[in-house]
C-alpha angles and dihedrals in degrees: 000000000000106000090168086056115127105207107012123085123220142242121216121213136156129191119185105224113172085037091227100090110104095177121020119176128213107244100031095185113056121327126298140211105240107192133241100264091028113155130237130199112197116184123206101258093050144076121205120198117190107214104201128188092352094310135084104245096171154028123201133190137198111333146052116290135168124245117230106204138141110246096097121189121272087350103071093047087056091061103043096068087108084064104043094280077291104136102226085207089102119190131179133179124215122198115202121202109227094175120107116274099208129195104032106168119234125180142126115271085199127027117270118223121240126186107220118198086225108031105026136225100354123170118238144211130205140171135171145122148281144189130208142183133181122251098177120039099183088057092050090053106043089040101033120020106023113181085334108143086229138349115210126200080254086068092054121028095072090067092040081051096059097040086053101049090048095055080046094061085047104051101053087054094055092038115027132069111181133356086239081078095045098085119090082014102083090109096050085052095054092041089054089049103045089055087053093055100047089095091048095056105036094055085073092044089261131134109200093225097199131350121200135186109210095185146341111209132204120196121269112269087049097051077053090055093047087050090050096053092049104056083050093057092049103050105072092177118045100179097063079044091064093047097051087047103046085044078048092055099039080052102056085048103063099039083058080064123193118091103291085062089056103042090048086043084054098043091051088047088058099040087053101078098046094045093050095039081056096048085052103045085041097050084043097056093035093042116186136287109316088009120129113235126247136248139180121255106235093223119034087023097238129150109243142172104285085225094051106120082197140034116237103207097047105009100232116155113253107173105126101344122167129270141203120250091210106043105013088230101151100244130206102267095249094045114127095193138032109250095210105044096018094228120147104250124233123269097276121201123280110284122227120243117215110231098212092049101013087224116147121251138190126273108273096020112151091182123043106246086223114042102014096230117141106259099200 
């Protein structure tokens, strides 16, 4: 194009090349006379805006159209000999990209801090993409690229960086919770932020297109505490859980092979009963949820409701009966010792004699337990 041509008008094309220019300005050194007549090419994917005189006077969209201007041919360079044979009558044309520009990086240089209702304040890290176009080229121009010859998505995408990752940090603190909720969320939490950044944007004559979050890490030893919630959540019977593992791990000893295999096959083999015998007592005395737990009669050594009064399978009175502190073995209410531990057992309170057998009761008991008579 030459724009400094005396007789020849001029036609005014752009083609994005590196496919990273949003704006690009004819010309892009200094400022031209485009001619009265002067042809411009727009393509579909484009906007051209002619600044004459210092001021945009119009906008075009896909097609060819003729610039009226003043600087005539011949005659205008006629009367420009006062100012160096230089017309004053200035024009520039700026062509504006509206296409998307796709794959613009986000991400936060430093951790941002996030106060989580379970695990505290814990520093965060998140990456992702988005994509923008522009929607109103003036406004580019007059905010953005100024008289610059031409503006690129580089030029830009450092500051959109910054603005996204601040409403970011925002935005989790208005609308999350915990990190526990974060997984399978990751597209709510775009979609939230992308709406927060629509002003942002649209003050420079942007649309932010798509916006996509690719991870949010935690450190270390809280990605180790989510993982560990989560297995937890998963295994429903931990009993069976213990047994896979520890056969997981027998198994893993003896295909490693020598004697140390063996001998670590063998210890686990021998471990395994007890282990599981104690889940089980264990799961037995405790019972599940809503369950009463269990106790041993004093007398048949049967486990029984701890709220039974009576046992069921010998009928021996329970309410109340005496423990060992050592042991916790319920113990008759006049024993001095444990009979299973031997230690001596803890001052219980005052028995009550039945007046018809003289036999001792427990404290509390209405009956006698050996002759049935009412005590009180």
């Amino acid at each position: 194009m030459g724009v400094d041509n005396a007789v020849l008008l001029e036609a005014l094309e752009w083609f994005d090349e590196s496919g990273k220019e949003l704006l690009h300005r004819l010309p892009e050194q200094g400022s031209g006379e485009i001619k009265f007549g002067a042809q411009l090419t727009v393509r579909e994917s484009q906007a051209a805006v002619l600044f004459y005189k210092g001021k945009a006077c119009d906008a075009y969209g896909p097609g060819r159209h003729t610039l009226k201007t003043g600087n005539i041919p011949i005659l205008t360079k006629l009367l420009s000999a006062p100012w160096g044979m230089i017309s004053p009558l200035r024009a520039e044309v700026f062509f504006v990209n509206l296409k998307v520009f796709s794959d613009l990086k986000w991400g936060t240089r430093d951790p941002v801090a996030f106060r989580d209702a379970e695990l505290g304040l814990v520093r965060l890290r998140a990456h992702g993409v988005f994509n923008i176009r522009v929607v109103q080229p003036v406004l580019l121009i007059n905010t953005l690229a100024g008289t610059m010859g031409r503006y690129t998505t580089e030029m830009v995408e450092d500051y959109l960086r910054q603005v996204i990752v601040s409403r970011f940090n925002d935005y989790l603190g208005e609308h999350l919770k915990s990190l526990f909720d974060l997984p399978g969320n990751f597209d709510d939490v775009a979609e939230g932020l992308q709406k927060r950044l629509a002003q942002d944007f649209a003050r420079f004559g942007l649309a932010l297109d798509g916006l996509y979050v690719t991870s949010i890490t935690p450190p270390a030893e809280v990605q180790q505490a989510i993982d560990d919630r989560s297995r937890m959540s998963v295994i429903k019977d931990m009993d069976n859980f213990v047994r896979m593992k520890a056969a997981m791990a027998m198994e893993k000893a003896a295909a490693s092979g020598g004697e140390a295999g063996a001998g670590l096959g063998l210890g686990l083999g021998m471990m395994m009963p007890a282990m599981f015998a104690g889940l089980q007592t264990n799961g037995n005395r405790a019972g599940g949820a809503g369950k009463p737990a269990e106790v041993e009669c004093q007398e048949c050594d049967n486990m029984i409701p701890a709220k039974a009064r009576f046992c069921p399978f010998c009928g021996h009175q329970q309410l109340l009966s005496q423990q060992c502190g050592n042991c916790g073995k319920n113990l008759p209410p006049n024993a001095a010792f444990c009979p299973r531990c031997g230690r001596p057992a803890e001052e219980a309170p005052t028995e009550i004699v039945c007046p018809h057998c003289h036999a001792a009761n427990l404290p509390g008991a209405m009956f006698c337990n050996q002759c049935g008579e009412k005590l009180v």
